[in-house]
Rosetta silent file (secondary structure, phi, psi, omega in degrees, C-alpha in Angstrom):
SEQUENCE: XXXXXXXXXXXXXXXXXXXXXXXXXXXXXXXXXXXXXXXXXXXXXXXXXXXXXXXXXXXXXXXXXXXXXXXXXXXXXXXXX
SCORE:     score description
SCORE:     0.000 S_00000001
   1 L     0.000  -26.439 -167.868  -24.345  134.025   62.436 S_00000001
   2 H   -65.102  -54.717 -145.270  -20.520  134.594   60.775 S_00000001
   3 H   -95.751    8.909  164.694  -19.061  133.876   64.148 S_00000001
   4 H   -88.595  -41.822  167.186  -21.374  130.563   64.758 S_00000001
   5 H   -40.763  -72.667 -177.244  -20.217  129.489   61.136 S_00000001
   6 H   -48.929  -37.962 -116.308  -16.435  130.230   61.911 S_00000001
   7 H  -121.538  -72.065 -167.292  -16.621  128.977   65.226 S_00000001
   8 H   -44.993  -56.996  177.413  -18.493  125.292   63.722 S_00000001
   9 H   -52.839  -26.817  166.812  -15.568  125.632   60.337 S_00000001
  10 H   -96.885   11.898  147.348  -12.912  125.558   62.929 S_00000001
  11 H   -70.844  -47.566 -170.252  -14.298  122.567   64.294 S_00000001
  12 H   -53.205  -58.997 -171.574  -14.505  120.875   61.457 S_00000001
  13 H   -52.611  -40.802 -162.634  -10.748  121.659   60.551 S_00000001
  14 H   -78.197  -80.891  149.319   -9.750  120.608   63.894 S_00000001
  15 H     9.290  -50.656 -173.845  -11.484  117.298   63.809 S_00000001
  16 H   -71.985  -38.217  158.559  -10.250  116.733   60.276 S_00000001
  17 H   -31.777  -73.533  153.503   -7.029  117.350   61.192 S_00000001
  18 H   -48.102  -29.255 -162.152   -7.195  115.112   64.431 S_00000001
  19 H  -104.289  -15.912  171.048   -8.560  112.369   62.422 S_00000001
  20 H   -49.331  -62.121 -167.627   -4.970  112.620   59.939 S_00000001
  21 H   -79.296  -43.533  162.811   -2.829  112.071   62.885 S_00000001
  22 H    -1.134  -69.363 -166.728   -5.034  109.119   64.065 S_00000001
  23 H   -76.353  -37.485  175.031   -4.680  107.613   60.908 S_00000001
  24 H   -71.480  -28.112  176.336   -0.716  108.590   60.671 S_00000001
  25 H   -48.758  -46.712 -161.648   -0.168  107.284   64.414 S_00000001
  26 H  -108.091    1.592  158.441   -1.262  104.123   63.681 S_00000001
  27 H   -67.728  -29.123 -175.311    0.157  103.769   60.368 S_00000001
  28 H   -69.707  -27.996 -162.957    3.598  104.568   62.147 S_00000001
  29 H  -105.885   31.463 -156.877    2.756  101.949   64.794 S_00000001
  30 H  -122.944   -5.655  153.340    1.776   99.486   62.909 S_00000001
  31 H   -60.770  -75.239  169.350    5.496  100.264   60.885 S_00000001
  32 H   -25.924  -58.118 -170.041    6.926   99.702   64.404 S_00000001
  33 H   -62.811  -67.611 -118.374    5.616   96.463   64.761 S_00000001
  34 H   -89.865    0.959 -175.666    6.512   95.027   61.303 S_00000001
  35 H   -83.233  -54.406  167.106   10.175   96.933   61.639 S_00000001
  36 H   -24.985  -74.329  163.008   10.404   95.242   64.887 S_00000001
  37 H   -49.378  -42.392 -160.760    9.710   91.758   63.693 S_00000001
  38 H   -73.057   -4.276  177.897   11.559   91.845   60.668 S_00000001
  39 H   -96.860  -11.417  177.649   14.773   92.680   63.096 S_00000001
  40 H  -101.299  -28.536  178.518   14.195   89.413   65.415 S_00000001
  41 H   -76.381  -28.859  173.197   13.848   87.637   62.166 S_00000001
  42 H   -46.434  -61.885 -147.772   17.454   89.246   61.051 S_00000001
  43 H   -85.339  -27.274  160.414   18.983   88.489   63.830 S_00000001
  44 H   -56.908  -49.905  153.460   17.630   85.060   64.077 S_00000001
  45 H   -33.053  -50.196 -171.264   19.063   84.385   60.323 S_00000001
  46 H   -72.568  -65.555 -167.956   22.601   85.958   61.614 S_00000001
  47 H   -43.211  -49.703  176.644   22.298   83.265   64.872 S_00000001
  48 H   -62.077  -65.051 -172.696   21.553   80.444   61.653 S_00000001
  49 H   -82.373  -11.824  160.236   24.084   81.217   59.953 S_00000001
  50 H   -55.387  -67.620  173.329   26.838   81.863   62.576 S_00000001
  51 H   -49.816  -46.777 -158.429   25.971   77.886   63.722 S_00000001
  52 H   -87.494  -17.813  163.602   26.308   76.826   60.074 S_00000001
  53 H   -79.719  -40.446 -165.795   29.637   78.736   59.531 S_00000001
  54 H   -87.170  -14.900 -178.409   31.023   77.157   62.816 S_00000001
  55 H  -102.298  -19.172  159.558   29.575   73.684   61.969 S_00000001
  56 H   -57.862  -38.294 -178.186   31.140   73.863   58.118 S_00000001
  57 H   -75.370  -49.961 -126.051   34.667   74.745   59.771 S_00000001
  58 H   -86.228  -56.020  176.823   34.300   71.890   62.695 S_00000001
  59 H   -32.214  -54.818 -159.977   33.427   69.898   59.556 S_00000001
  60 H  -103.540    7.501  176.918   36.125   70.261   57.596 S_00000001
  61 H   -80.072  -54.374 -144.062   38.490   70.659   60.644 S_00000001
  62 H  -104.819   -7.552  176.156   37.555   66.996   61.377 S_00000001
  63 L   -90.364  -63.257 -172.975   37.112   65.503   57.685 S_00000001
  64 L   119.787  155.445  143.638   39.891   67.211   55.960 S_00000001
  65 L   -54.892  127.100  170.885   39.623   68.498   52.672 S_00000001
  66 L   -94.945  128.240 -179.411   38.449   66.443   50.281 S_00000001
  67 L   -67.679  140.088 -157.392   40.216   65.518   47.525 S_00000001
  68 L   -71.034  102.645 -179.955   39.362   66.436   44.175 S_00000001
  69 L   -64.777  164.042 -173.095   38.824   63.070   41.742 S_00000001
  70 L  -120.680  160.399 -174.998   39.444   63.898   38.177 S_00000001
  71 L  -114.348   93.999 -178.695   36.567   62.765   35.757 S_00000001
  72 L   -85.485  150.522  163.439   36.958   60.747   32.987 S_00000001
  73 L   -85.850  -26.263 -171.542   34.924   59.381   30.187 S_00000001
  74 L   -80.778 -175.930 -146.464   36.852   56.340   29.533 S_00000001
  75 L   -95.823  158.303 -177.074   36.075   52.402   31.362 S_00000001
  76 L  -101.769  116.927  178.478   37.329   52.359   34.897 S_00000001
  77 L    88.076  148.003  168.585   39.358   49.024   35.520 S_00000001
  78 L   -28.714  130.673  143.595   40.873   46.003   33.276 S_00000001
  79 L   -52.392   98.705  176.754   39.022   45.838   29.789 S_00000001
  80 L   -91.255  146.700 -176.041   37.923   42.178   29.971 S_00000001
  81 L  -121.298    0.000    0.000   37.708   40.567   26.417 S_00000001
């Protein structure tokens, strides 16, 4: 009977074993995926923000800097009495 015993316990092991990398397999390839996405959304951000650095220079290439107003508290204009 020892070597029907041994023979079933190194099923068991094997099986148990087998069901570990299952479970790590599809934890990695479910890693994959979301590493995967999260790199088309990077580079889709980096694409966004490339256009919005080239349309802030075009901007201020065709506007100019704008000049800075100074801010006062006091009336604007003639003081009528």
């Amino acid at each position: 009977m020892g070597r029907v015993d041994s023979a079933i316990a190194g099923v068991q092991e094997r099986d148990k074993w087998r069901k570990r990398l299952e479970a790590l397999e599809q934890a990695l390839a479910e890693l994959q995926d979301r590493r995967h996405r999260l790199e088309l959304r990077l580079h889709r951000i980096h694409k966004e923000l490339v256009q919005l650095q080239r349309t802030s220079r075009e901007f201020v290439e065709m506007h100019g800097r704008v000049a800075v107003t100074e801010v006062s508290l006091g009336p604007r204009g003639p003081v009528l009495r």
